[in-house]
Backbone bond lengths (Angstrom), bond angles and torsions (degrees), N, CA, C in turn:
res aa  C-N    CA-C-N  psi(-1)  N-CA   C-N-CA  omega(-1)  CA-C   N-CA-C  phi
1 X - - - 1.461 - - 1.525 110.24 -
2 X 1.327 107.10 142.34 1.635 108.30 -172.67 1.538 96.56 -87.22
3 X 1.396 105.97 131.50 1.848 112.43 168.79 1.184 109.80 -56.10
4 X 1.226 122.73 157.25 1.568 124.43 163.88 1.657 102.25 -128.36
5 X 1.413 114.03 136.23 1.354 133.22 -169.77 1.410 94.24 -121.83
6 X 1.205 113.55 114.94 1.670 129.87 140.94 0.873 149.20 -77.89
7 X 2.052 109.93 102.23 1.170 136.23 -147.80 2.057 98.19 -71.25
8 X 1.456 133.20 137.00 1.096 118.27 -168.01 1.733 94.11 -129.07
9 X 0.937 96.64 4.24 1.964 84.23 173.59 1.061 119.52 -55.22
10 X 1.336 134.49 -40.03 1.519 130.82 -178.48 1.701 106.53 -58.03
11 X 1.082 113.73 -52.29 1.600 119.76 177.98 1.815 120.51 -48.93
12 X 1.508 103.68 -2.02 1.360 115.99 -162.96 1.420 87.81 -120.67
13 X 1.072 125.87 -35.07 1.618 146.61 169.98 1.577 96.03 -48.93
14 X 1.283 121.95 -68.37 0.972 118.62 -171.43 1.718 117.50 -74.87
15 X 1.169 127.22 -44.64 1.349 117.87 137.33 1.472 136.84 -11.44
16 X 1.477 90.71 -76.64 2.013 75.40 174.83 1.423 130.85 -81.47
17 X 1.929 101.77 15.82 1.582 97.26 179.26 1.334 107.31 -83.02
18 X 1.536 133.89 -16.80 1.044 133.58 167.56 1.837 121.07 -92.13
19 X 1.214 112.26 -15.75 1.786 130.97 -177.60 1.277 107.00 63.33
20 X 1.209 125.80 34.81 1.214 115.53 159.76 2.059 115.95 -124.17
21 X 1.161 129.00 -136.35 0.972 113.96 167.30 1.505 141.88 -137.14
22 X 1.259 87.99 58.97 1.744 120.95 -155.87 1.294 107.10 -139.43
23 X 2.072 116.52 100.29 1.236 113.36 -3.88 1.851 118.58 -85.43
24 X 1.491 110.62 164.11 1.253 131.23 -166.92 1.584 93.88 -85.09
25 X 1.570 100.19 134.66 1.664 95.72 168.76 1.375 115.53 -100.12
26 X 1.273 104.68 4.83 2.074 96.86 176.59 1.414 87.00 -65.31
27 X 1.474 109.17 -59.94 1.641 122.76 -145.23 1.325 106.02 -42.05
28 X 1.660 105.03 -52.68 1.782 113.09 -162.51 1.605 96.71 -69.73
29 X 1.730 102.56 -29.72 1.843 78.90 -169.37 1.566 106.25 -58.80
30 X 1.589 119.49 -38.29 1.448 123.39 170.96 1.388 133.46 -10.19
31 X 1.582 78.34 -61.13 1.694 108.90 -166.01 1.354 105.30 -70.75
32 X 1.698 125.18 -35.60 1.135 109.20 -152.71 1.554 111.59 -87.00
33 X 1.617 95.36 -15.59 1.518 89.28 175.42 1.756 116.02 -101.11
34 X 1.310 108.48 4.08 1.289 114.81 154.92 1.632 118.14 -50.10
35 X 1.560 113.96 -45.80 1.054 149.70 -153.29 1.552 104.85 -93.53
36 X 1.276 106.62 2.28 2.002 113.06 -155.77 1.020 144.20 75.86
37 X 1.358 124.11 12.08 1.481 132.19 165.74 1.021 103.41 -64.92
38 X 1.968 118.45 139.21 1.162 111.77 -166.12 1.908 97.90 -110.31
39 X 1.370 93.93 22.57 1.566 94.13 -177.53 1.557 106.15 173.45
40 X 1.515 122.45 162.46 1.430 127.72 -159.49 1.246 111.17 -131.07
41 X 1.422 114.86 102.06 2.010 105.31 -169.26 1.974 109.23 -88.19
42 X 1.099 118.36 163.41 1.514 122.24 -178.34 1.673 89.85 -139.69
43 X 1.336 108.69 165.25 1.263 128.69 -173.80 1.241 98.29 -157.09
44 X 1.432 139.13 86.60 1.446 123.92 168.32 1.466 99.74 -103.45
45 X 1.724 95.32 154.86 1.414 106.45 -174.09 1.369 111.54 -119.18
46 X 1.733 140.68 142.58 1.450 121.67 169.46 0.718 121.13 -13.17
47 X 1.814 125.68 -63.20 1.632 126.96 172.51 1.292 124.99 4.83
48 X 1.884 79.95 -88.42 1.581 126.75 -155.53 1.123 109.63 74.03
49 X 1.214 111.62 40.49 1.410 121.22 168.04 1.774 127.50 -59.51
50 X 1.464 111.42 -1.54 1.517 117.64 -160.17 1.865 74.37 -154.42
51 X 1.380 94.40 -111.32 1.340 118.39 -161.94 1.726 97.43 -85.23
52 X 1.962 98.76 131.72 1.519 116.79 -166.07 1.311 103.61 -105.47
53 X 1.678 136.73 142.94 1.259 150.87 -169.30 1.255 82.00 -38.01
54 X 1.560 114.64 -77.07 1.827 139.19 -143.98 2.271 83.31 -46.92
55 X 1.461 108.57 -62.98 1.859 107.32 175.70 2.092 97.62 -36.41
56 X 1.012 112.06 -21.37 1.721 88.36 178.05 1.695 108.56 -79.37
57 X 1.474 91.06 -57.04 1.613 83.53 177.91 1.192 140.92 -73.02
58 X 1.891 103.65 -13.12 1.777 114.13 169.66 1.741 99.79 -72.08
59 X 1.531 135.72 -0.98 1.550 132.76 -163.31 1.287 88.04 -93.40
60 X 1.377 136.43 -60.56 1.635 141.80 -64.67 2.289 66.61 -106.38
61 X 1.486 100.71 -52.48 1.783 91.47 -170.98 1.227 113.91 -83.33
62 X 1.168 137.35 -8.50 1.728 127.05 146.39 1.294 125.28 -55.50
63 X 1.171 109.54 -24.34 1.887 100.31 -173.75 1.283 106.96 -106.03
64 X 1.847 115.36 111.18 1.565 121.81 173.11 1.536 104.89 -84.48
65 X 1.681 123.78 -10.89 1.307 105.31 179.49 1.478 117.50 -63.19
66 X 1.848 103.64 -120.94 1.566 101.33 148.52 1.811 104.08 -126.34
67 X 1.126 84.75 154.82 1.754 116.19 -169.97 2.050 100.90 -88.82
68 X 1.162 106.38 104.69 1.453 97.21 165.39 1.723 139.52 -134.99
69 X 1.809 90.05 95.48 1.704 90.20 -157.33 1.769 96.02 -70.32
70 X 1.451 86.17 150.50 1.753 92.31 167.84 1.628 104.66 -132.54
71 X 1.447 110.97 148.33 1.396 121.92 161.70 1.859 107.91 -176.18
72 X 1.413 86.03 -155.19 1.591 97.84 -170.96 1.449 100.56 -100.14
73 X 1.285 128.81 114.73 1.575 149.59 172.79 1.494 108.03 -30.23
74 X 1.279 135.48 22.62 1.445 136.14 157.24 1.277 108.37 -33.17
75 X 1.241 109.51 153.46 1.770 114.60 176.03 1.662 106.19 -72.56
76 X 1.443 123.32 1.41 1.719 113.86 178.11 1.204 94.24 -102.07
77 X 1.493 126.75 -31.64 1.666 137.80 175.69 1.661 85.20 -45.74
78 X 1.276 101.39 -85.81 1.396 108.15 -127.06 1.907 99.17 -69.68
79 X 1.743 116.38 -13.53 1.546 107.08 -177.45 1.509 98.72 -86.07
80 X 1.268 119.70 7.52 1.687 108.21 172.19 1.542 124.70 -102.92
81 X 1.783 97.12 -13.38 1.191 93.67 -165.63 1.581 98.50 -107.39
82 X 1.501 119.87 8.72 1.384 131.16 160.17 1.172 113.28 -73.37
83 X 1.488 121.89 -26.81 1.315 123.47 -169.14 1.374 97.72 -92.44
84 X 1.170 123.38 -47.87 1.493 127.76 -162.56 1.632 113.21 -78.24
85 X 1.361 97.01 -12.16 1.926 107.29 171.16 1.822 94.07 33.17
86 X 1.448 113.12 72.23 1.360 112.28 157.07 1.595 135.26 -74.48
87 X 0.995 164.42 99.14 1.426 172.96 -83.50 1.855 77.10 -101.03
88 X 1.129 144.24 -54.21 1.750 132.03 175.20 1.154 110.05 -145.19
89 X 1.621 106.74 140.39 1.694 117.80 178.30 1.664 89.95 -104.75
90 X 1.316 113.76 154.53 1.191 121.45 162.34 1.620 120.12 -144.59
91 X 1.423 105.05 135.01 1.598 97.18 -142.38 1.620 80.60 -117.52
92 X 1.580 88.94 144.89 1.440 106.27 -154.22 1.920 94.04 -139.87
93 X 1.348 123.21 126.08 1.245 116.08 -179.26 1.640 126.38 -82.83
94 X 1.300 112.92 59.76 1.880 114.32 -163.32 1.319 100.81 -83.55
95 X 1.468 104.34 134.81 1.421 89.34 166.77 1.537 109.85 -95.35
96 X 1.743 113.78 -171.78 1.550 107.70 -151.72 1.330 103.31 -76.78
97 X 1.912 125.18 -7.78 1.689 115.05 -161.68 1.782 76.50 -105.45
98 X 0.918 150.54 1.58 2.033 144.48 178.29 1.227 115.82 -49.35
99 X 1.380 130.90 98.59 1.648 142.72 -162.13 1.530 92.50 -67.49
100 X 1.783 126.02 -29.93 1.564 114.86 -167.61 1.767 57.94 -168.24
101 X 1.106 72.32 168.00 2.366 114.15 159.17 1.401 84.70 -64.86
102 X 1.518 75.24 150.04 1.718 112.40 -169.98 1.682 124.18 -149.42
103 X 1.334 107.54 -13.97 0.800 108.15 -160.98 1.570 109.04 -168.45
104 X 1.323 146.11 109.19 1.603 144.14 151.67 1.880 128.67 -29.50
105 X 1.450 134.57 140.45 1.019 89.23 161.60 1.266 150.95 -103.55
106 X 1.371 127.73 -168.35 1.497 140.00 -172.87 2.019 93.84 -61.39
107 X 0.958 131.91 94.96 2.116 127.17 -159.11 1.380 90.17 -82.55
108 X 1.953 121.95 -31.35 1.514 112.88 -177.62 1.265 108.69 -70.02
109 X 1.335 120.20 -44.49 1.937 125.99 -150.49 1.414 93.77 -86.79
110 X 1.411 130.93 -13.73 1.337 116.86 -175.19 1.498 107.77 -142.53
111 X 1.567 119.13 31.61 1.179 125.37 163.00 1.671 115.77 -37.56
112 X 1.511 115.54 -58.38 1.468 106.03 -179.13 1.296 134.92 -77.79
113 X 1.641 109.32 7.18 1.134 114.38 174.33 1.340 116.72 -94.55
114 X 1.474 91.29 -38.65 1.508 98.43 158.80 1.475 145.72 -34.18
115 X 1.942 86.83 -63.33 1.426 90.85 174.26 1.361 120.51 -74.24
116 X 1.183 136.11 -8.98 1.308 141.48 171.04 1.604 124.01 -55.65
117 X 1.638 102.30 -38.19 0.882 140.51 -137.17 1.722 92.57 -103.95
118 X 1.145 118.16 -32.90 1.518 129.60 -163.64 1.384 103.27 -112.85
119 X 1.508 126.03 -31.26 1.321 136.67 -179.95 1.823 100.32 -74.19
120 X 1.201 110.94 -33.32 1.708 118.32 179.22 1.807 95.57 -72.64
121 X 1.112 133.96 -37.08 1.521 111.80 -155.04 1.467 85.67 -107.45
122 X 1.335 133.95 -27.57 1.925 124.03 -160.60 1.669 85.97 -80.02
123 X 1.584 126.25 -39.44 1.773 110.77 177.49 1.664 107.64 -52.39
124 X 1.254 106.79 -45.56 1.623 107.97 179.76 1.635 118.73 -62.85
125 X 1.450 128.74 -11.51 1.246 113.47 149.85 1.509 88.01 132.20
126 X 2.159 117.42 -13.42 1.247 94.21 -150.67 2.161 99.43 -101.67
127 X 1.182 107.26 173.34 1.493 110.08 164.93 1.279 114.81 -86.55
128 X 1.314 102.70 141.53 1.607 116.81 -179.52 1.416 124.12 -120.11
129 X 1.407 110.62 132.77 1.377 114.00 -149.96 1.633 98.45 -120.90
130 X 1.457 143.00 119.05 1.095 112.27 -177.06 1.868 112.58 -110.96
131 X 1.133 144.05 167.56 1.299 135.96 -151.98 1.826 100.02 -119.19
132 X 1.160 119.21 126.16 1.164 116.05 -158.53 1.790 114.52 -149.75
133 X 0.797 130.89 145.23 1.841 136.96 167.48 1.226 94.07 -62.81
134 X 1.597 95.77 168.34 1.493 99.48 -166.69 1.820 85.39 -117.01
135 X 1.956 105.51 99.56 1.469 111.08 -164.58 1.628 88.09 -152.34
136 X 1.800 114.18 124.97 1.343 119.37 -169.65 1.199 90.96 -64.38
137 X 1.681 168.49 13.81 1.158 129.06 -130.87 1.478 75.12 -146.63
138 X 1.608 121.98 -43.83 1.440 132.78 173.05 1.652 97.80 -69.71
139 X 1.038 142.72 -73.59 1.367 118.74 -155.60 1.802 112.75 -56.30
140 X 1.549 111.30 -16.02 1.788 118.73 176.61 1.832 100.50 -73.05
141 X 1.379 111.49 -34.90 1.550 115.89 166.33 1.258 104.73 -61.32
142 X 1.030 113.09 -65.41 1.691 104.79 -171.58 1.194 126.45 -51.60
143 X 1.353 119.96 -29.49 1.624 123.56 155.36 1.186 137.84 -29.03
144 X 1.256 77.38 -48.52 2.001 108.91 -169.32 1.481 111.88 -91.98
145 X 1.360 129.53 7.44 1.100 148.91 159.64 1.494 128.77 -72.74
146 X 1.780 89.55 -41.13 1.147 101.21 169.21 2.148 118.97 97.00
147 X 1.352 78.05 3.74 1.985 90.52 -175.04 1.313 88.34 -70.60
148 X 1.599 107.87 163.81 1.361 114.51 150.42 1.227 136.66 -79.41
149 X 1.679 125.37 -25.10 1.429 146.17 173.24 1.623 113.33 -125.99
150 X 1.131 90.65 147.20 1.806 113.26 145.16 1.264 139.96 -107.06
151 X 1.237 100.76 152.87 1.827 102.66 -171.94 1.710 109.46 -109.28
152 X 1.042 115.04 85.59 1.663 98.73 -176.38 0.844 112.21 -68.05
153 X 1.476 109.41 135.92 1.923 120.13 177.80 1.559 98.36 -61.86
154 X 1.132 118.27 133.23 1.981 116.65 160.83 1.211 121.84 -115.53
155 X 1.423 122.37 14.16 1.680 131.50 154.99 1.297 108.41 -27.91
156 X 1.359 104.46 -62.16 1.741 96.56 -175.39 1.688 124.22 -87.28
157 X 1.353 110.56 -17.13 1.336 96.97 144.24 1.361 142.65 -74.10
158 X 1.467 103.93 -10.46 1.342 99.04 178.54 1.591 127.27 -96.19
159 X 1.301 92.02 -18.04 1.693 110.39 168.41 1.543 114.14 -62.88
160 X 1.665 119.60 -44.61 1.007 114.62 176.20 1.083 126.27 -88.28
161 X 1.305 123.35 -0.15 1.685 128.42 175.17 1.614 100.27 -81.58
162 X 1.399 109.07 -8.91 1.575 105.97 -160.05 1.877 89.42 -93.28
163 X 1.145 120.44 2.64 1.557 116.65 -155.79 1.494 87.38 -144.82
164 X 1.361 114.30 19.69 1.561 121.19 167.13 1.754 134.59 65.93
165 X 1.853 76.28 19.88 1.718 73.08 177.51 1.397 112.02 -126.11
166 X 1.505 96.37 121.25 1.667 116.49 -153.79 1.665 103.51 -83.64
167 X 1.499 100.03 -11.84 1.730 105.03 176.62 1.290 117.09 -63.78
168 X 1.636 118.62 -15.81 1.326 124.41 -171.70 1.568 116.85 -63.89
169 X 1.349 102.68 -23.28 1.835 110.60 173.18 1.397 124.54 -64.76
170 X 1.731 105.54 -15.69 1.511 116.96 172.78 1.388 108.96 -29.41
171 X 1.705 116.58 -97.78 1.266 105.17 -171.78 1.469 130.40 -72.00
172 X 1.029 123.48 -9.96 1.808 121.12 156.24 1.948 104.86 -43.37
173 X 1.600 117.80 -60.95 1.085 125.45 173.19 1.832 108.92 -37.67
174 X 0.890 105.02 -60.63 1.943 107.11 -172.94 0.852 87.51 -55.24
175 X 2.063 137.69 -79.29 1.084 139.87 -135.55 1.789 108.32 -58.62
176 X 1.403 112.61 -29.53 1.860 116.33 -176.50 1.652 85.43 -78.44
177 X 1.497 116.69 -44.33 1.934 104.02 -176.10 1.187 99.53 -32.15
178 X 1.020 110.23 -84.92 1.668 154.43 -175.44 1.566 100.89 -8.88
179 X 1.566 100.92 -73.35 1.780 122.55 -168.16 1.849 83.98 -62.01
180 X 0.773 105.96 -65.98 1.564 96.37 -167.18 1.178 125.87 -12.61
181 X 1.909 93.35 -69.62 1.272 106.93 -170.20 1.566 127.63 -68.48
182 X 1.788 98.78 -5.40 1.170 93.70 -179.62 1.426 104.14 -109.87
183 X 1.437 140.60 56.69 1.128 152.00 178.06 1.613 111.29 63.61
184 X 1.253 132.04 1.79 1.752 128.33 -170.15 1.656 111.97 -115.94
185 X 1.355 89.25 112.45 1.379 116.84 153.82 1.187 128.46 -13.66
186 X 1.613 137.81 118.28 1.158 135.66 -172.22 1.349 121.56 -134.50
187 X 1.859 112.11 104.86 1.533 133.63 155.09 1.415 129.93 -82.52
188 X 0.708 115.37 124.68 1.312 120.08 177.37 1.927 117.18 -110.85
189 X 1.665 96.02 158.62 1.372 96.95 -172.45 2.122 113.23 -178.30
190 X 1.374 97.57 155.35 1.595 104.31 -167.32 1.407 125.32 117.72
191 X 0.920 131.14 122.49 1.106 125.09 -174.00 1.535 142.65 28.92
192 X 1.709 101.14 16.22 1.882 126.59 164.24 1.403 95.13 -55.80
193 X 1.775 114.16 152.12 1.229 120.89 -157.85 1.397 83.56 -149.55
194 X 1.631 106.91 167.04 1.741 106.25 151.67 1.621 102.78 -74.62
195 X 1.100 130.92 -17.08 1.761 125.15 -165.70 2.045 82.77 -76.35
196 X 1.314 132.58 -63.29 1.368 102.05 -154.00 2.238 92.08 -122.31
197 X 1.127 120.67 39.36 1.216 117.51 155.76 1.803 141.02 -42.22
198 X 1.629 83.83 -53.73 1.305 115.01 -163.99 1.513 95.69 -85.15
199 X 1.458 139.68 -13.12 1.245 130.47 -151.08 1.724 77.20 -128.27
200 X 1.128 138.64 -20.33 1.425 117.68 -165.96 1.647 98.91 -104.22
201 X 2.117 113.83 -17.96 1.584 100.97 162.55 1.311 132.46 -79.45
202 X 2.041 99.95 -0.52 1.573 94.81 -178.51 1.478 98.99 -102.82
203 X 1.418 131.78 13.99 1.236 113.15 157.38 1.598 119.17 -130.10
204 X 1.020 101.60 26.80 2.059 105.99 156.21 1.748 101.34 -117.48
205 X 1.131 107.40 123.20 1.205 144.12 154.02 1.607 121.88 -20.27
206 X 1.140 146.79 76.22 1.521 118.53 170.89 2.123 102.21 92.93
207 X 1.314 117.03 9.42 1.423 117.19 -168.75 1.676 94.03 -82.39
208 X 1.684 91.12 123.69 1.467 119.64 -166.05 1.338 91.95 -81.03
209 X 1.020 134.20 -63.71 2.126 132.33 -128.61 2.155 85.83 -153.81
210 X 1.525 94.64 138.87 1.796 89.44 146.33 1.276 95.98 -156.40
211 X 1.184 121.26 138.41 1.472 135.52 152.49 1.299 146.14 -123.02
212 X 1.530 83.14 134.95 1.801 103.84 -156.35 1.673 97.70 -122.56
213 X 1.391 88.77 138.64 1.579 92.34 -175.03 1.770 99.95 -146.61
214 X 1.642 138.06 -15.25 1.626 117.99 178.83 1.369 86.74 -94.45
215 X 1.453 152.63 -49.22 1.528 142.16 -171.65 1.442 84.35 -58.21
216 X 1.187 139.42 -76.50 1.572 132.30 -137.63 1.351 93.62 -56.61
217 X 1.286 139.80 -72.27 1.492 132.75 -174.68 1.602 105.41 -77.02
218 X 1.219 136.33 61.81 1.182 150.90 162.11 1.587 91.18 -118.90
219 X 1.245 99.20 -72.07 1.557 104.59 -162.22 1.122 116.32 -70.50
220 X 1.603 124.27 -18.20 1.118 143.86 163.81 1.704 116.00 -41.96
221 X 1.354 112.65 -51.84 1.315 141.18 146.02 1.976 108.39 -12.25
222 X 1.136 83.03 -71.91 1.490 100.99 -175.90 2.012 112.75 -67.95
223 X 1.537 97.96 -61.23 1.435 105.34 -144.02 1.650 99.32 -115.68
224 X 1.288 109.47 12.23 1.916 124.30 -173.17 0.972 121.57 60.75
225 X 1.183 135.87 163.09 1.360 155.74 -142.78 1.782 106.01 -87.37
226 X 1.081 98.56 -56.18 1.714 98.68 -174.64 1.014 97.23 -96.55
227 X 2.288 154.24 -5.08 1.050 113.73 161.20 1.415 110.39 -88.24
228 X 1.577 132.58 -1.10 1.435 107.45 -175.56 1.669 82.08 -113.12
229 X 1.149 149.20 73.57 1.301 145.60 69.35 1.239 130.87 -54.92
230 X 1.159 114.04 -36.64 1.404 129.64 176.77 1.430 108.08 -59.39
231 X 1.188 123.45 -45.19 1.728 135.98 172.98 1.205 118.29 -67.22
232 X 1.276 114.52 -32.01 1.858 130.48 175.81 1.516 91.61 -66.37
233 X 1.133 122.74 -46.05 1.543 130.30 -147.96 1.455 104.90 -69.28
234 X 1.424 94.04 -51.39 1.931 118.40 175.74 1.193 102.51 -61.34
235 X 1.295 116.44 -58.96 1.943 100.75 -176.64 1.189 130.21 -93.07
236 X 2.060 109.31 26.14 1.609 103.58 157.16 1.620 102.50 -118.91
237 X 1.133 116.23 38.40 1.392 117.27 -162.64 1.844 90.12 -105.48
């Protein structure tokens, strides 16, 4: 069964539009795995425009699932998430003006930063996840990096499944072949929905973890918090 990780930045979003602390993100991270989340994603940004450093370390002892901060390997990134030894970092290239991820990275043009970069957090105990397009040439980079996982971006699959073209899973499909065969782990994440979830876990291969967190509290909106986990749950099962 593929884990599902609940992305909580939006809930922090909504938090600091008022500056106070209503709603609370310990609480919801609580809830969600009360609720069956089999894990709790963070995204903090220089900003902290959503989700705040101090939200990593007020999480780090509420969550018995797994904990998975993601961002861009800055030296404030990477001395917090040494401290906070999260169960997976996943390093994602945003730059500081990036409204959401946009983009995977380049695994050839920045192989040595990479591996530097992944060799510093896997000594520290933690898993490393790196965020990537779904491009045979990048997941053979990503190998050679040395992470244990990938994160396929699904922006563009999910845009085009929304406009009915189911061919768009093509290369996501190779790229989990692909990662497989070459020993790396495969998460996925971005714009996954309950509308095309269930159709993008029956055609990647071996897909470990995905996390979705602005659809999940979209629909959440609508259909509550613990039953459309409950529905995520059913259609990665």
């Amino acid at each position: 069964m593929t884990k599902l990780s609940v992305n909580i930045n939006k809930i922090a979003t909504l938090r600091n539009s008022r500056g106070g602390d209503l709603p609370n993100v310990v609480q919801f991270a609580k809830d969600v795995q009360r609720f069956g989340a089999e894990g709790v994603t963070i995204h903090p940004r220089p900003d902290e425009r959503h989700i705040r450093y101090q939200d990593a370390y007020d999480l780090k002892p509420e969550i018995h699932t797994e904990y998975n901060i993601e961002g861009n390997p800055i030296d404030k990134f990477m001395d917090m998430v040494l401290e906070i030894k999260p169960t997976q970092v996943t390093l994602v290239p945003d730059s500081v003006d990036a409204i959401t991820s946009n983009a995977g990275w380049d695994t050839l043009k920045h192989k040595d930063f990479l591996v530097d970069v992944i060799q510093e957090f896997k000594s520290n105990g933690i898993r490393t996840s790196i965020f990537v397009d779904p491009v045979l040439k990048q997941i053979e980079g990503a190998k050679a990096t040395g992470t244990d996982r990938i994160e396929l971006y699904t922006e563009s699959f999910a845009h085009e499944f929304g406009l009915g073209n189911k061919k768009a899973i093509t290369p996501y499909t190779e790229c989990a072949i692909l990662a497989d065969s070459l020993d790396l782990g495969v998460n996925a994440g971005h714009d996954l929905s309950l509308d095309n979830i269930r159709f993008f876990k029956e055609n990647i291969p071996n897909l470990l973890e995905v996390s979705i967190g602005h659809a999940l509290i979209s629909e959440s909106l609508y259909l509550g918090v613990e039953n459309v986990i409950q529905m995520y749950l059913h259609k990665l099962a």
